[in-house]
HTML snippet that shows the backbone in 3Dmol.js (N, CA, C, O; Angstrom):
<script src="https://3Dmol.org/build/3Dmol-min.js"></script>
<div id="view" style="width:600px;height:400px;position:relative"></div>
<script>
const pdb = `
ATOM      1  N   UNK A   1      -2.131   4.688 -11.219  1.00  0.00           N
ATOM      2  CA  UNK A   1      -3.174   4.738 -10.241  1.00  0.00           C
ATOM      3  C   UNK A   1      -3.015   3.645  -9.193  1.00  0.00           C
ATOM      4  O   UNK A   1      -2.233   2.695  -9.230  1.00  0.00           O
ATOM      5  N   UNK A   2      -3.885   3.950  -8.270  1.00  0.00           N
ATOM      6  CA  UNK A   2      -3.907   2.884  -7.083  1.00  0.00           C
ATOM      7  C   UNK A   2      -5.119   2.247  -7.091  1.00  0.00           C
ATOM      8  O   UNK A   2      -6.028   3.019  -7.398  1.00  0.00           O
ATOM      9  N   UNK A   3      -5.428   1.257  -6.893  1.00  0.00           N
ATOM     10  CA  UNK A   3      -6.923   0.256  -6.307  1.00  0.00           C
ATOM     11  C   UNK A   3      -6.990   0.004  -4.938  1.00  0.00           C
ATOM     12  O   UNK A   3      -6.014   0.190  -4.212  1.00  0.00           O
ATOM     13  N   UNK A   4      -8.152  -0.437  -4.490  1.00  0.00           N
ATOM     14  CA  UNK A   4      -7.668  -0.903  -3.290  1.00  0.00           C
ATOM     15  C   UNK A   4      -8.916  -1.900  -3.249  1.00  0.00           C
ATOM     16  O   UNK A   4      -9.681  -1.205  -3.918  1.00  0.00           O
ATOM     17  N   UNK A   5      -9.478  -2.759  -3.013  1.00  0.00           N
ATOM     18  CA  UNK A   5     -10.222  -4.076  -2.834  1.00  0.00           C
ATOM     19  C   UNK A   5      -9.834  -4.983  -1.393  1.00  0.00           C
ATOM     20  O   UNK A   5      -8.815  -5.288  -0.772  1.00  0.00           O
ATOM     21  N   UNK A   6     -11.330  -5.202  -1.285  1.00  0.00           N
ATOM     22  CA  UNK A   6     -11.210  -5.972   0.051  1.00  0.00           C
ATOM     23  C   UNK A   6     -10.962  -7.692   0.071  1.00  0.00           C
ATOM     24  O   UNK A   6     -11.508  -8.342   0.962  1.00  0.00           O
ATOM     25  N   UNK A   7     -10.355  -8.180  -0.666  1.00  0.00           N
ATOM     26  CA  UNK A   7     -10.233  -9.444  -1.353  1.00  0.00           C
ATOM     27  C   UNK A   7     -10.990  -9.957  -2.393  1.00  0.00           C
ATOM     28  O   UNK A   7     -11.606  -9.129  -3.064  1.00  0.00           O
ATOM     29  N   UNK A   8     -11.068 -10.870  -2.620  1.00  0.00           N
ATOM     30  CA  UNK A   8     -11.862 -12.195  -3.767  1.00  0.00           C
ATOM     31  C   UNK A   8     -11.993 -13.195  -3.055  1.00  0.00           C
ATOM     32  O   UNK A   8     -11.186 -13.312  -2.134  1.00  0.00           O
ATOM     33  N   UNK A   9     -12.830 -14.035  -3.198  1.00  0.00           N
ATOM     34  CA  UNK A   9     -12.654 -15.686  -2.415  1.00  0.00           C
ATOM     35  C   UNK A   9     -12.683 -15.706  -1.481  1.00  0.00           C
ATOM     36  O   UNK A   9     -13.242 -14.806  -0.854  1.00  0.00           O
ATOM     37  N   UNK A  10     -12.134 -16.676  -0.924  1.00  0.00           N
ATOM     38  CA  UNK A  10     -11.927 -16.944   0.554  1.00  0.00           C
ATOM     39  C   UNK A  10     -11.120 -15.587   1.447  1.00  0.00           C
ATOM     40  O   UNK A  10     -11.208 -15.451   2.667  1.00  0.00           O
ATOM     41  N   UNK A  11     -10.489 -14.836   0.701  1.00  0.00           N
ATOM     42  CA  UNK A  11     -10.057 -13.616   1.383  1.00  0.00           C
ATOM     43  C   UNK A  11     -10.896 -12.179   1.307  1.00  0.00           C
ATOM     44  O   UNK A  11     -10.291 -11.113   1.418  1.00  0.00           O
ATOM     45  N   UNK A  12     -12.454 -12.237   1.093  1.00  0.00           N
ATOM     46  CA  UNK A  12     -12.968 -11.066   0.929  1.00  0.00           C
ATOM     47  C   UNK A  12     -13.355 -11.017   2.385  1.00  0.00           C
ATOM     48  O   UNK A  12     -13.695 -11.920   3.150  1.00  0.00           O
ATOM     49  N   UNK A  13     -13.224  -9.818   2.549  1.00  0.00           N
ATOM     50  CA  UNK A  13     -13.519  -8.982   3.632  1.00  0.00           C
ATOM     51  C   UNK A  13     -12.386  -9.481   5.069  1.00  0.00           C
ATOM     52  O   UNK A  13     -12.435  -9.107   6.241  1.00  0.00           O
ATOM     53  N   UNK A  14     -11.491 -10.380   4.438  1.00  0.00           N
ATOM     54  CA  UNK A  14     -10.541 -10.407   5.369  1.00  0.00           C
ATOM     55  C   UNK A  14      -9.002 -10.102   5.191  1.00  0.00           C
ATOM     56  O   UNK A  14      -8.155 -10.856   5.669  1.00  0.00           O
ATOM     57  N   UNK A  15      -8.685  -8.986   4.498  1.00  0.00           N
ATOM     58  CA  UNK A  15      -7.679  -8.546   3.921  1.00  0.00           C
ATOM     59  C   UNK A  15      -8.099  -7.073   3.384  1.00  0.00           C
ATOM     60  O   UNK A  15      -9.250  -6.642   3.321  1.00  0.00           O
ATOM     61  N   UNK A  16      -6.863  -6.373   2.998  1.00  0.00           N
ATOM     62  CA  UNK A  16      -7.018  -4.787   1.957  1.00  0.00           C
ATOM     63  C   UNK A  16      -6.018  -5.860   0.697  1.00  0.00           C
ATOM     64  O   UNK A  16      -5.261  -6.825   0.792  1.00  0.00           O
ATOM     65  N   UNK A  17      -6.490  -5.123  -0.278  1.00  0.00           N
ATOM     66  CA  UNK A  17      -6.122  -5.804  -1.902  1.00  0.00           C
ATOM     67  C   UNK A  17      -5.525  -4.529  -1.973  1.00  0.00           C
ATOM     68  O   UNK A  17      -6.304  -3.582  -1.861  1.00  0.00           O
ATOM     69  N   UNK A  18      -4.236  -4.258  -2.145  1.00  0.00           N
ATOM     70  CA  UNK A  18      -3.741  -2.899  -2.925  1.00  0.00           C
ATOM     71  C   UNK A  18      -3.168  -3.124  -4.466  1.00  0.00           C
ATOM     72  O   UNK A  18      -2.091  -3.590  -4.838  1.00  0.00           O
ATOM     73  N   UNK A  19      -3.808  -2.836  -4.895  1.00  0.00           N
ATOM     74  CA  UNK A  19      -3.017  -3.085  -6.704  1.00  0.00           C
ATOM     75  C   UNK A  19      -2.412  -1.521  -7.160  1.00  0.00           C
ATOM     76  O   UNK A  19      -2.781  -0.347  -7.181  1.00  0.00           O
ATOM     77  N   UNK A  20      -1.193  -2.387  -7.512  1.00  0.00           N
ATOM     78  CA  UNK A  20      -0.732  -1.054  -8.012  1.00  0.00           C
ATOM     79  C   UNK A  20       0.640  -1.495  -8.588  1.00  0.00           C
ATOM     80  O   UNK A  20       1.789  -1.158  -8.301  1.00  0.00           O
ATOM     81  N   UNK A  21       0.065  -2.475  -9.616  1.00  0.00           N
ATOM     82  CA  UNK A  21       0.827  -3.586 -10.563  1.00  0.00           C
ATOM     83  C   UNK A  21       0.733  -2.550 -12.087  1.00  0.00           C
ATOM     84  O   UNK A  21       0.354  -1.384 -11.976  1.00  0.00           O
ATOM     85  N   UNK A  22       1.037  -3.005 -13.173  1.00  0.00           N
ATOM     86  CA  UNK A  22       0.760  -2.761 -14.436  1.00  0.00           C
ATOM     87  C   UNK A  22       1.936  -2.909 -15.052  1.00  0.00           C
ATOM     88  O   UNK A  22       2.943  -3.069 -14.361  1.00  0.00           O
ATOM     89  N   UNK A  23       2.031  -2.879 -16.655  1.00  0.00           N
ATOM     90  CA  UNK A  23       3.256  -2.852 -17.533  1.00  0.00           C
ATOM     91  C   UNK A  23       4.486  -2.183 -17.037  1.00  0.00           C
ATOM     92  O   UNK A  23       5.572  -2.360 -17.590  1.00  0.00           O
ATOM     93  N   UNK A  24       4.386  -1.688 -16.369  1.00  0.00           N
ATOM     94  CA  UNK A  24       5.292  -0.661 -15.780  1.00  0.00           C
ATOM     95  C   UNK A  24       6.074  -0.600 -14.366  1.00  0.00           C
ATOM     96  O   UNK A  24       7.022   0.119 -14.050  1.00  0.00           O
ATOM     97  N   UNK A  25       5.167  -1.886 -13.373  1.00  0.00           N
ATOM     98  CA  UNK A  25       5.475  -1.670 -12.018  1.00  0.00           C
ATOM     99  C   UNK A  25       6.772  -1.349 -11.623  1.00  0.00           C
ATOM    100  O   UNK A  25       7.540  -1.203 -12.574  1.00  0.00           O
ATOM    101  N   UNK A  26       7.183  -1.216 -10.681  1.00  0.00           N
ATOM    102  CA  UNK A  26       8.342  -1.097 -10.035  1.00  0.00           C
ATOM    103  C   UNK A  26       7.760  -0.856  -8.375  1.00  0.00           C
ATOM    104  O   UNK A  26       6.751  -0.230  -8.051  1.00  0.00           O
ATOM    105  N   UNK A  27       9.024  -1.767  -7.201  1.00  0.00           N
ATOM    106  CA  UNK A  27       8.770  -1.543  -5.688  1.00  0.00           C
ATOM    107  C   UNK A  27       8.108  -0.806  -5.316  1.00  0.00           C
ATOM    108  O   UNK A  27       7.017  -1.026  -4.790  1.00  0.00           O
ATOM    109  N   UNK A  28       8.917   0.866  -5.614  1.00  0.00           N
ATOM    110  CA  UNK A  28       8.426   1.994  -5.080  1.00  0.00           C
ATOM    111  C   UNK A  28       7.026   2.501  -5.341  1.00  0.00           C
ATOM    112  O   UNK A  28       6.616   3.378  -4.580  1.00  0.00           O
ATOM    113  N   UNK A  29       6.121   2.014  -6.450  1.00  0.00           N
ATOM    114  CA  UNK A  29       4.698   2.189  -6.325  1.00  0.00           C
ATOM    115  C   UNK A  29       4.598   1.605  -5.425  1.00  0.00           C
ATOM    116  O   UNK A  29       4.601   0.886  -6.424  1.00  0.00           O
ATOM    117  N   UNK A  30       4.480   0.973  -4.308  1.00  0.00           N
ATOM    118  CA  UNK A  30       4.181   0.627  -2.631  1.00  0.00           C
ATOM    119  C   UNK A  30       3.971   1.773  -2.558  1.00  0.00           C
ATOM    120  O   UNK A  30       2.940   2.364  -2.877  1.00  0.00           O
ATOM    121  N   UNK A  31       5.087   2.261  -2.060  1.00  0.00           N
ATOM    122  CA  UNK A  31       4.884   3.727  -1.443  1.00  0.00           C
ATOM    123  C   UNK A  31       3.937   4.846  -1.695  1.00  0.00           C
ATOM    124  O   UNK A  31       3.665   5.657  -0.810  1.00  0.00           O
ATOM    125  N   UNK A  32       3.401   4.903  -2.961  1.00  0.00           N
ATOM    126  CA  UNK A  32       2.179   5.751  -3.539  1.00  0.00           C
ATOM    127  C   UNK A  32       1.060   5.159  -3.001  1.00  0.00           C
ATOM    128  O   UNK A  32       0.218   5.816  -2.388  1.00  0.00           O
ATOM    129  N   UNK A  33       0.956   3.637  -3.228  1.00  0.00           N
ATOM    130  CA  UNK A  33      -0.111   2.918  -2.442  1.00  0.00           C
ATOM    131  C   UNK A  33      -0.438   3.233  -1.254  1.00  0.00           C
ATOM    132  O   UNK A  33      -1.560   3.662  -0.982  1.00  0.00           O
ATOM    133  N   UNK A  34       0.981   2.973   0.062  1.00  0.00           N
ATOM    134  CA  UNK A  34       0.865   3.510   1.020  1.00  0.00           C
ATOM    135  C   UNK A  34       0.426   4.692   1.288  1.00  0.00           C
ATOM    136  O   UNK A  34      -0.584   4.749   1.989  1.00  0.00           O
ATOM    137  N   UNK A  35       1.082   6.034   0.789  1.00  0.00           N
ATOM    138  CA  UNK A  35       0.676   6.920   1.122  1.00  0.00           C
ATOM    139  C   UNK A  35      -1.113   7.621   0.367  1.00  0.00           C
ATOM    140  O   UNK A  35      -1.866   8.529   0.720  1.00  0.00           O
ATOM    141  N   UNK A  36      -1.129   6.916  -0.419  1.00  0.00           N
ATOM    142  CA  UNK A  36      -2.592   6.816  -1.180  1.00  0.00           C
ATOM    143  C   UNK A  36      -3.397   6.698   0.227  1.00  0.00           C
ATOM    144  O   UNK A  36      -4.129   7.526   0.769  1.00  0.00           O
ATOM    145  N   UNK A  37      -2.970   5.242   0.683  1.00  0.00           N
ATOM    146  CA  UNK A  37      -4.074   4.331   1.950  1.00  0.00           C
ATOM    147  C   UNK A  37      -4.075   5.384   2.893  1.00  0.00           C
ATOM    148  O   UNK A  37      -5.146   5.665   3.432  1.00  0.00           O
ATOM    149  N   UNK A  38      -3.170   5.939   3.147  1.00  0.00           N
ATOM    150  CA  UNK A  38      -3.084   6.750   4.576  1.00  0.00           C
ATOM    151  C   UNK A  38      -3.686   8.271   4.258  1.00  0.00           C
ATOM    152  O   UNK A  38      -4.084   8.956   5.200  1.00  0.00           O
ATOM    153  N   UNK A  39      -3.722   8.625   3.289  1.00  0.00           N
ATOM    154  CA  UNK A  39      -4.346   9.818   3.326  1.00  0.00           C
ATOM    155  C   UNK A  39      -5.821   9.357   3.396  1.00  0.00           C
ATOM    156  O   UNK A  39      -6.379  10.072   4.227  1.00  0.00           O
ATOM    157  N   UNK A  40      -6.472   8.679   2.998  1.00  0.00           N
ATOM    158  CA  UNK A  40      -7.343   8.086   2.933  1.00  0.00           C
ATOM    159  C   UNK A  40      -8.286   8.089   4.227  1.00  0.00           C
ATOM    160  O   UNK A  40      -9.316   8.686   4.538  1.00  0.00           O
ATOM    161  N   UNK A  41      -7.273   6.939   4.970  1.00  0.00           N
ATOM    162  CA  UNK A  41      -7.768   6.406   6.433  1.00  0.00           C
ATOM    163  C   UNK A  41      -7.787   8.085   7.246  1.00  0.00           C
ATOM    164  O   UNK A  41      -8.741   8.633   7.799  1.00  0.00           O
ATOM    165  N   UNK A  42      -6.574   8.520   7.087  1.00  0.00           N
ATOM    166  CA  UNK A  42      -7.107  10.468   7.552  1.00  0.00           C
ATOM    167  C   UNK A  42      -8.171  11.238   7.496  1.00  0.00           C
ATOM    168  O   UNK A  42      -8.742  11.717   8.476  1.00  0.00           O
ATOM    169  N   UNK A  43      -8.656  11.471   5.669  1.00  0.00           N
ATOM    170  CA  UNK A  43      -9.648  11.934   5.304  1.00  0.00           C
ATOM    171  C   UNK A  43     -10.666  11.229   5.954  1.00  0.00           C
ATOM    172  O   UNK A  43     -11.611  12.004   6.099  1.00  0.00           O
ATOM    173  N   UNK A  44     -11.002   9.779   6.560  1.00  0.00           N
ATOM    174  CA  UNK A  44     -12.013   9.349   6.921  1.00  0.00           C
ATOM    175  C   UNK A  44     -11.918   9.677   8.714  1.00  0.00           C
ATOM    176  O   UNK A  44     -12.865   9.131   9.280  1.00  0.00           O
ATOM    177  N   UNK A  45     -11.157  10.300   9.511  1.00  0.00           N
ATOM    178  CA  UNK A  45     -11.207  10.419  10.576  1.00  0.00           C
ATOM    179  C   UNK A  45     -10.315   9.576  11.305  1.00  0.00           C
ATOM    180  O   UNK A  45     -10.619   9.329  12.472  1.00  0.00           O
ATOM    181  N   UNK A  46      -9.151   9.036  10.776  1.00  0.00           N
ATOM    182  CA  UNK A  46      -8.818   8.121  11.214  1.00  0.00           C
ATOM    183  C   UNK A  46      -7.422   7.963  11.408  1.00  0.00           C
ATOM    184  O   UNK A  46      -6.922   8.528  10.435  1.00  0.00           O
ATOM    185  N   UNK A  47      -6.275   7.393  12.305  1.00  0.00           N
ATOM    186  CA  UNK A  47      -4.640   7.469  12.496  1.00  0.00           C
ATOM    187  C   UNK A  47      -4.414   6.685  11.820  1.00  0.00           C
ATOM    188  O   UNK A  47      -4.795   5.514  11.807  1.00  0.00           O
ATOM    189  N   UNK A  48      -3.436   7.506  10.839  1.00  0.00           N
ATOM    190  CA  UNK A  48      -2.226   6.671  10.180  1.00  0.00           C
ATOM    191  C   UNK A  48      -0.898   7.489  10.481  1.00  0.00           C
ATOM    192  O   UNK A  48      -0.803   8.694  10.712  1.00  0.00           O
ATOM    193  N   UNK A  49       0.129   6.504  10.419  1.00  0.00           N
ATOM    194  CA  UNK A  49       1.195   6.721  10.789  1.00  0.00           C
ATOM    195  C   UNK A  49       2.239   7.015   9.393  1.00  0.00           C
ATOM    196  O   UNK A  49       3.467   6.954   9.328  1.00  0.00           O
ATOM    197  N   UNK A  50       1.487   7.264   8.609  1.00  0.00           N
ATOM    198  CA  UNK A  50       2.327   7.187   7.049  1.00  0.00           C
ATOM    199  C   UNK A  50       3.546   7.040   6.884  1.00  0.00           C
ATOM    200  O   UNK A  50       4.030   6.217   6.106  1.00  0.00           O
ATOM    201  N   UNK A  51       4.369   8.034   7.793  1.00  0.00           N
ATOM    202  CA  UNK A  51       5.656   7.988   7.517  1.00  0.00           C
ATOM    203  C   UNK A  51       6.330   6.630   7.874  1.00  0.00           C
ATOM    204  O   UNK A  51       7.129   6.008   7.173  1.00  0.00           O
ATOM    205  N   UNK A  52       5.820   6.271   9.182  1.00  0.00           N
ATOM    206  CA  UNK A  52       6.530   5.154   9.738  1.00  0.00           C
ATOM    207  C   UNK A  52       5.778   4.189   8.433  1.00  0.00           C
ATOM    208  O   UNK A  52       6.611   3.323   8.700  1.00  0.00           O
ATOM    209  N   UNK A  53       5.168   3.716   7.564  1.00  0.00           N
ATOM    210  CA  UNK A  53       4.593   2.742   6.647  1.00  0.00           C
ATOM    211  C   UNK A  53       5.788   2.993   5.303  1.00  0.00           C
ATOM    212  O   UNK A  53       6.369   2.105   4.678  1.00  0.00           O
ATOM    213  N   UNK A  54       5.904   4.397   5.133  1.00  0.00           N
ATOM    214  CA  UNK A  54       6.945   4.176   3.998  1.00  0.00           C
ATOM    215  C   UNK A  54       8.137   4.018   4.236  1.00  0.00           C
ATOM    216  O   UNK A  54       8.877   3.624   3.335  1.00  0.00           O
ATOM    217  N   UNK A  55       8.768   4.363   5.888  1.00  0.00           N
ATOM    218  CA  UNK A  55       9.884   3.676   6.273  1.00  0.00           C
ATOM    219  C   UNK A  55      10.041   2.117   5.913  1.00  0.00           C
ATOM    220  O   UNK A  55      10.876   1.608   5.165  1.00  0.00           O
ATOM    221  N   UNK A  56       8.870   1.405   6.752  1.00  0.00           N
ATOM    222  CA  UNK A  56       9.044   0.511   6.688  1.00  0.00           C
ATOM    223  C   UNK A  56       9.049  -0.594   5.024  1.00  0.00           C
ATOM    224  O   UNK A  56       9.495  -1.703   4.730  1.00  0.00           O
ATOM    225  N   UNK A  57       8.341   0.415   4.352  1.00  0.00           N
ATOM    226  CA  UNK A  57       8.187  -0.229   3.140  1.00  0.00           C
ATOM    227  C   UNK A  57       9.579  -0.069   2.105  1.00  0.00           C
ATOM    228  O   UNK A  57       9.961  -0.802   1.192  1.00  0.00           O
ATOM    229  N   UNK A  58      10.063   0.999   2.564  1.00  0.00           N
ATOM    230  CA  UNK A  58      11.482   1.240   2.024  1.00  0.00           C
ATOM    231  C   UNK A  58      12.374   0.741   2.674  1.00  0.00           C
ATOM    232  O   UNK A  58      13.329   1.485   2.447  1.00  0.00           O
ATOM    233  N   UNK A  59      12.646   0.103   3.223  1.00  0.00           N
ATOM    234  CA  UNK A  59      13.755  -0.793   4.045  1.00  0.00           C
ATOM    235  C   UNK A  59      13.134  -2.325   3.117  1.00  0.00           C
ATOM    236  O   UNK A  59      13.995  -3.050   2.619  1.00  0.00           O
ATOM    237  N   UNK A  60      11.936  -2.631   2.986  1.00  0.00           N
ATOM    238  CA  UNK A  60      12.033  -3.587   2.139  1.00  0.00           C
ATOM    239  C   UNK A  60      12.298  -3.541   1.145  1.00  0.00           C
ATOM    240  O   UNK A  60      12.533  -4.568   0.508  1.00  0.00           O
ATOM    241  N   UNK A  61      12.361  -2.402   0.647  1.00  0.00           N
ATOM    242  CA  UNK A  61      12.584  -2.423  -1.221  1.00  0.00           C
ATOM    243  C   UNK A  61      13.973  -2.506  -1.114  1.00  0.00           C
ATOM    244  O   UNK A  61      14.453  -3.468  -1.714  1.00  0.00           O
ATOM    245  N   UNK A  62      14.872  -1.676  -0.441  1.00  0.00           N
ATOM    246  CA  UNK A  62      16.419  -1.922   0.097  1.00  0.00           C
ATOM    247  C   UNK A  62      16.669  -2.890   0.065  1.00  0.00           C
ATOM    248  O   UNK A  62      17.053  -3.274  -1.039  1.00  0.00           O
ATOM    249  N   UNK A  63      16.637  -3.859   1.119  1.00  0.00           N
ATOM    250  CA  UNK A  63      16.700  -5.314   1.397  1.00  0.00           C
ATOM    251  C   UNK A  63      16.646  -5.649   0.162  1.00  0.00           C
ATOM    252  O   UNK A  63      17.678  -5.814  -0.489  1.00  0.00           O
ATOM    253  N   UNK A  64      15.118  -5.842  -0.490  1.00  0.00           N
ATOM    254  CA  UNK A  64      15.329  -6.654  -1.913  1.00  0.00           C
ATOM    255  C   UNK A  64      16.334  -6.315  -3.118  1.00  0.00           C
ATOM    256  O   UNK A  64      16.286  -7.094  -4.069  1.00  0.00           O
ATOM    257  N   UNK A  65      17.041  -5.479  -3.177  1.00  0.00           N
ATOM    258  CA  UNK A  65      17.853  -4.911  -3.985  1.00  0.00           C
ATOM    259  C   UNK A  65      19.577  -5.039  -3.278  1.00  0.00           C
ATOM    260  O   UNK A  65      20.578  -4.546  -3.798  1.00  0.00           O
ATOM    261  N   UNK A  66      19.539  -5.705  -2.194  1.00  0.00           N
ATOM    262  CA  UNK A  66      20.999  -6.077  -2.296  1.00  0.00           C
ATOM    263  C   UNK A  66      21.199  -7.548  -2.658  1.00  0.00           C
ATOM    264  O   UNK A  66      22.336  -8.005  -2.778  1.00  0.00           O
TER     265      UNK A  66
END
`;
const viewer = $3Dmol.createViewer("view");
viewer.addModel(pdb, "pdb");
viewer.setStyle({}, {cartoon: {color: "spectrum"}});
viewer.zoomTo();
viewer.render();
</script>
């Protein structure tokens, strides 16, 4: 599953919290996150660019793996 929270502490309400950690994680849950968030921000009336977010999130998981 995905979470999503608007911070704790000094970072509530000035940040998105995406969790999408557990025994199991791996990079590519980003990408479920992402595309979780963006269907989301859609369903609410709203532009997301999804594809360009999992581009970009997959060029980091790349990067970290060489």
């Amino acid at each position: 599953g995905v979470a999503f929270s608007t911070g704790r502490g000094e970072t509530l309400g000035k940040l998105l919290r995406i969790g999408h950690m557990g025994l199991v994680a791996e990079p590519i849950y980003a990408v479920v996150a992402l595309t979780a968030l963006g269907g989301a921000i859609r369903k609410l009336g709203g532009k997301a660019d999804v594809a360009a977010a999992i581009e970009a999130a997959m060029r980091v998981i790349e990067d970290g793996q060489k």
